[in-house]
N, C-alpha and C positions, 0 to 999 in steps of 0.2 A: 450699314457701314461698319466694317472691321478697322477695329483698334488697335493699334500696335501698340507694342511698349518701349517708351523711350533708351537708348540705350545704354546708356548707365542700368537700366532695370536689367536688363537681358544676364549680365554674368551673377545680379543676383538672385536669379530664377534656377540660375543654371545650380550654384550653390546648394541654393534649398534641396534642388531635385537629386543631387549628388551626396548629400547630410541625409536624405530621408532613404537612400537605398542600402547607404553603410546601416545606417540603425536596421535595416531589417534584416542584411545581412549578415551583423552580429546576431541577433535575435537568434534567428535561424542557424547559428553555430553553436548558441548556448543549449540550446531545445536539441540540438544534434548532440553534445557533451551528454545530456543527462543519461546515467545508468545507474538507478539504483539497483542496490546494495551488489555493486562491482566486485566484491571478493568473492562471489559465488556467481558465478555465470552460469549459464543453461548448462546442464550435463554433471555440474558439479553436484555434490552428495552435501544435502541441508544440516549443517551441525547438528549433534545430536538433543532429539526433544525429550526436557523432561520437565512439567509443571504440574503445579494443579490445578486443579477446575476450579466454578463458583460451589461446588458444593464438598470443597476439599480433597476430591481426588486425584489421587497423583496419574499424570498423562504419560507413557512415551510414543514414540512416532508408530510404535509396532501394535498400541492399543487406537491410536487412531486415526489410521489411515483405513477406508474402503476397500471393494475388489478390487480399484483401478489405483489409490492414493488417496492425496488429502490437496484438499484449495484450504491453504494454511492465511488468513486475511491479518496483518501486522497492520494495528491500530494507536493509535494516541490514548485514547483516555474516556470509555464509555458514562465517565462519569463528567467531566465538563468541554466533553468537543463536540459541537452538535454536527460538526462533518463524519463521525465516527461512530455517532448515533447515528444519524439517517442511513450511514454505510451498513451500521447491524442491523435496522428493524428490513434495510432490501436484502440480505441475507437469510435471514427467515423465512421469505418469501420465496426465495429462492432452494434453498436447499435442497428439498426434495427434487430440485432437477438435475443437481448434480450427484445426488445419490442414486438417480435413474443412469445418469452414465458412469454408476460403479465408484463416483468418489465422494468419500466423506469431507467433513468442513468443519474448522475449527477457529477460534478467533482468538489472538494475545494481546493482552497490553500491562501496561505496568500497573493497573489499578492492583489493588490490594482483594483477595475473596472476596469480603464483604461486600465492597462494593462491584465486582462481579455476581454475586448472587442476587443481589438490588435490580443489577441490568439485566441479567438472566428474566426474573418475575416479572419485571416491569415492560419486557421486550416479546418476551415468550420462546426464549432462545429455546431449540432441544438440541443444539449441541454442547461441545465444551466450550466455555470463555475461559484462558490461561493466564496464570501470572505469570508475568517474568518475574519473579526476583530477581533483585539486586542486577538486574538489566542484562542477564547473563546471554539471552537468548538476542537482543538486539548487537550486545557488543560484539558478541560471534558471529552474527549474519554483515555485519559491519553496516546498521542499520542506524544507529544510535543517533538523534538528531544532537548537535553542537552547538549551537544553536542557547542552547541553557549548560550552565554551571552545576556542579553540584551544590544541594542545599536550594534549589529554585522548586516551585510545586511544578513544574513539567520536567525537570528533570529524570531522565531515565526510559520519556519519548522516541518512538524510531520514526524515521522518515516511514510515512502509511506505504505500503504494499502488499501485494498479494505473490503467495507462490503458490505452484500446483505443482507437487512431488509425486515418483512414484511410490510402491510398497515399497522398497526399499530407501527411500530419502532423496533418490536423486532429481533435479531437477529439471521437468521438464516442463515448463515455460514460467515467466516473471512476469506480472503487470504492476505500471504504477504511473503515475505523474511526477512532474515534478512541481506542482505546487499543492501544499497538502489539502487543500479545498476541494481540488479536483481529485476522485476517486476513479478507477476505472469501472465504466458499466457491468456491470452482470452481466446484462447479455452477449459482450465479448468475451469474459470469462468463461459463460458456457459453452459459446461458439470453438473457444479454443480449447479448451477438457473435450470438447467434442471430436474435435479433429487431432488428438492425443493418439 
């Protein structure tokens, strides 16, 4: 026996089903919004790189970039993000496959050497881990999370991303999320350095 519903119910059915379509398709307009770091779109030339490594030496794009470029990975904090830890021990793993398609890789975040040379031994990085000083490298990619103040211990964080540049710096593709837990896969990174 089929149960109708009395009707007084029916327009609050209708309601429900009408509230739960708008939420989604807000949803789906926000996830349409997201572009990270929007001041540099594909094609545009990556501000210029100049840091050091975990073991003090100063980097620019022209010492590390491969035959083909560099998969440049913009991170939070190898020292207490364990999203950004697991991001670099699957990098290591990886590497060498994008050094088979010609491009080098390298990783920034605000930590200070020291504690990139901690994360370097502890990870078994063999590429560069980069400091930003003074956030110079996020504020110019227009990357810089807001999120904190200055004077907070995450201050000086970028929203996570990956660029793949060519030798010359320019941009040719962006991957990220927008929620910083979620990293993009490797294996789409290589997929796309591949078809570069």
């Amino acid at each position: 026996m089929t149960r109708l519903l009395p009707r007084q119910y029916v327009p609050l059915a209708v309601l429900l089903t009408l509230l739960l379509w708008a939420s989604l398709a807000t949803s789906a307009a926000r996830a349409q919004e997201f572009v990270w770091s929007p001041a540099l779109p594909v094609g545009a030339t990556l501000p210029m790189l100049d840091a050091v490594d975990q073991a003090g030496e100063r980097h620019t794009l022209a010492d590390l970039v491969g035959e083909n470029g560099l998969v440049l990975v913009m991170s939070r904090s190898f020292d207490w993000c364990p999203y950004c830890i697991n991001q670099l021990q699957q990098l290591v793993t990886v590497e060498e496959q994008f050094k088979a398609l010609g491009y080098n890789v390298a990783a920034m975040t605000y930590d200070p050497v020291a504690t990139l040379k901690e994360a370097s031994e502890q990870y078994g990085t063999g590429f560069p881990l980069l400091f930003d000083e003074g956030n110079t490298h996020v504020n110019a990619m227009g990357i810089l999370n807001t999120q904190y103040e200055p004077g907070h211990r995450a201050y000086g964080i970028p929203y996570p991303g990956i660029f793949i540049v060519d030798t010359q710096g320019v941009i040719l593709a962006k991957l990220a999320e927008e929620d910083y837990r979620d990293r993009p896969n490797f294996s789409l990174v290589l997929e796309t350095a591949a078809a570069l």
